[in-house]
N, C-alpha and C positions, 0 to 999 in steps of 0.2 A: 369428521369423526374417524375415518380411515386413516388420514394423516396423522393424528392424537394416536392414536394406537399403535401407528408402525413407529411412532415419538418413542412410546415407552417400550416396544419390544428393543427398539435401537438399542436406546439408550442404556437396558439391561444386556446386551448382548457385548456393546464397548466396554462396558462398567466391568463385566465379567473376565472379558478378553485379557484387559489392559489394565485394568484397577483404576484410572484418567483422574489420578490423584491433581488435585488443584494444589498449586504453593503461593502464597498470595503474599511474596517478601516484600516488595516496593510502594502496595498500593494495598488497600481495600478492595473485595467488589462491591462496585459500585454501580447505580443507576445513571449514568451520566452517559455524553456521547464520547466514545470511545474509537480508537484508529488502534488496534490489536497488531503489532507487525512480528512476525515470530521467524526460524530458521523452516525450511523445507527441505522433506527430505521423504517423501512418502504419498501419494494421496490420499492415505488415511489421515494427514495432518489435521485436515479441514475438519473429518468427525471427532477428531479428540479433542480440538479445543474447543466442538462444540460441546461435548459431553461434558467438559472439564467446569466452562460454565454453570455459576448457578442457574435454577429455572429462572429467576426474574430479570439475568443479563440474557439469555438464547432468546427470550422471547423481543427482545431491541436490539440484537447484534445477529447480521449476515456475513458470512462466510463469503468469501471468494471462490468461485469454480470454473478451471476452465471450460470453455466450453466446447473444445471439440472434444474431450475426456468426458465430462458427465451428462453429454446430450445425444453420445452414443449408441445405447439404448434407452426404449419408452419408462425402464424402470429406473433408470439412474438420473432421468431429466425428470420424472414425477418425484425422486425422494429428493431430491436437491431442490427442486422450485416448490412441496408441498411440506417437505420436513422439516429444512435446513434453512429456506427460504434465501437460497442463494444468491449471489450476486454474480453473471456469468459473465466474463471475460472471453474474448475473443482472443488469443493469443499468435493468430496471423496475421491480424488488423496492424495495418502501418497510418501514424498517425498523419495526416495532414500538415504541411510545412511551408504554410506562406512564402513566397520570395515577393521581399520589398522591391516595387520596382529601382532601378537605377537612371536616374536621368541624365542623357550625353548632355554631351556640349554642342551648343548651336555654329557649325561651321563658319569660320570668318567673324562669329562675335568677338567683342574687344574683350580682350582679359580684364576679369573686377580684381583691382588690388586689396592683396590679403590687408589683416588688419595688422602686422607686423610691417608690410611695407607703407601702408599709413604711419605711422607711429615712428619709422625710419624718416619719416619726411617732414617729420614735424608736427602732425597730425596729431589728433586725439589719441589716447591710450585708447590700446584693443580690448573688446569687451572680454569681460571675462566668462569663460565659457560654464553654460549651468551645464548644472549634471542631470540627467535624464529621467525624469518624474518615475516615481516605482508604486508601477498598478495596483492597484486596490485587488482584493482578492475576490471583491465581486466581476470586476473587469478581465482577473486571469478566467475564472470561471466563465465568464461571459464569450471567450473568446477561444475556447475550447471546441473545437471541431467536434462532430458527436461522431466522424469515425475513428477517432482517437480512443485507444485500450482503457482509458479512464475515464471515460464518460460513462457507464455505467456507474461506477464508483461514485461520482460525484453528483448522480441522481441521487444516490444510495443516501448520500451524506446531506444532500440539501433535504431531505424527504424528514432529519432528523435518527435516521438510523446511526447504530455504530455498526464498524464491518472489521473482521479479518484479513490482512494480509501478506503475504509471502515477498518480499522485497528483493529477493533474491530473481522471480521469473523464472524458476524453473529448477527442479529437484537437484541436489545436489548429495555428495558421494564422498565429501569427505567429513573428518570429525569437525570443524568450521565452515558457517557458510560461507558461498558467494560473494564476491561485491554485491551492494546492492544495487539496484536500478534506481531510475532517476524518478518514480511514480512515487514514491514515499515522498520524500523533496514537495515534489506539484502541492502534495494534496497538503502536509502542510501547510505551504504557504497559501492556499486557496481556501484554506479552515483553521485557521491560527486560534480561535474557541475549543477546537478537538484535541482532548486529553491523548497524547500519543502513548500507548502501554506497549514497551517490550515483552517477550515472550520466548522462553527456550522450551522447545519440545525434546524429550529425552528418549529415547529408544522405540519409539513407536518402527521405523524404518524395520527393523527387528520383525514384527508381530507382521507386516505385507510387504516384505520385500520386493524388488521389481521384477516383476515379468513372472509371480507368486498370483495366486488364488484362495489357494487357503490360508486361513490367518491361524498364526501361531499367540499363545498364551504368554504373552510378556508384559511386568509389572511398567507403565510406562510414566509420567508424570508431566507436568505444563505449570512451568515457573512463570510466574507474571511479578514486572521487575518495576522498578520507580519510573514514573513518567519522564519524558524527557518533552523538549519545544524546539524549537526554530528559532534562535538569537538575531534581532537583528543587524540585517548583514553579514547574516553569516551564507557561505559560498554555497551549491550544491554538493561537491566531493566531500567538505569536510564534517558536514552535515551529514551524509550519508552513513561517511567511514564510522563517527560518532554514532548513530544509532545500531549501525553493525557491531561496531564495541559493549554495547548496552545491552545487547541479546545474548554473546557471547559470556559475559561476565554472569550470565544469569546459569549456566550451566555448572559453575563449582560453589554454588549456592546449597 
């Protein structure tokens, strides 16, 4: 009940601030499972696109928070895991990185003739080389380290939630974001089912500037833009830059 209620003082105290006018050009809201990836530039991000939300998508869709920023105090790690129902990131966490072994060669063993020098000798043609089986995305998932930054996330997403996130990793200071990081990427391809919705946040930066306390009164807004996917075969960088494209484009909307 405490949480319900600190819900509506929020929610009227963002609404008041900010106006957290929704612009819904691309898509509908919709009931669906959703991957929200929007610019960053504030940690008020995360309350305005929850505010911005209808009641029927906040109550299926978690936010992203870091977690050495909102587990700092008892009250910012209660309103984020009992309001917002966050999703916390660890942002110092280094993910796990396999190294295939490499196997020597056994000293003094005979050299095995390539399949070129077969085939030079008269031999059978060389086989032709397959190309490298491409994991299923229950296998990437499966295969996910859980000290890995997105292994929250992908609880979040096998659990059936949609979630909020920042692709950038970290606030940014100019009028365009970031490159993006390469977690958008993964989680595509590990949920090719999740409707990806771009997302431009407008002047919020404005209302908590950094290293700010008190929030100023500015009319702010959260454009949500057409869905975009993951082509197959298509690359990580170019994949990326495209959905950084797709966010951007939503600002002279």
């Amino acid at each position: 009940m405490l949480a319900k209620l600190m819900s509506f003082l929020l929610l009227g105290i963002v609404r008041f601030l900010t106006g957290s006018q929704a612009r819904w050009y691309g898509c509908p809201p919709k009931a669906e499972q959703r991957i929200y990836f929007a610019n960053h530039q504030s940690h008020a991000d995360m309350v305005l696109i929850w505010a911005a939300l209808p009641e029927e998508l906040r109550s299926i869709t978690r936010p992203i928070a870091a977690k050495d920023y909102w587990t700092k105090t008892p009250f910012r790690q209660w309103i984020t895991t009992a309001v917002f129902n966050a999703v916390y990131v660890d942002r110092q966490a280094t993910p796990a990185r396999p190294v295939a072994p490499v196997a020597a060669e056994p000293t003094g063993a005979p050299a095995t003739p390539s399949d070129a020098d077969t085939a030079a000798a008269g031999g059978p043609d060389p086989s032709p080389e397959v190309p490298p089986r491409v994991p299923t995305p229950e296998e990437l998932r499966a295969a996910l380290p859980e000290s890995d930054p997105l292994a929250p996330l992908v609880r979040a997403l096998e659990s059936g939630d949609s979630i909020v996130i920042f692709p950038e990793g970290t606030r940014g200071h100019g009028d365009e974001p970031q490159s993006f990081k390469s977690g958008l990427f993964k989680l595509a391809q590990m949920f090719p089912q999740v409707v990806l919705v771009p997302a431009w946040i407008n002047n919020v930066q404005r209302v908590m500037p950094k290293g700010e306390v008190v929030p100023v009164p500015i009319l702010c807004s959260v454009t949500f833009g057409a869905p975009i996917q993951l082509e197959a075969g298509e690359e990580r960088r170019p994949f990326l830059d495209r959905a950084r494209r797709a966010v951007i484009a939503l600002r002279e909307v």
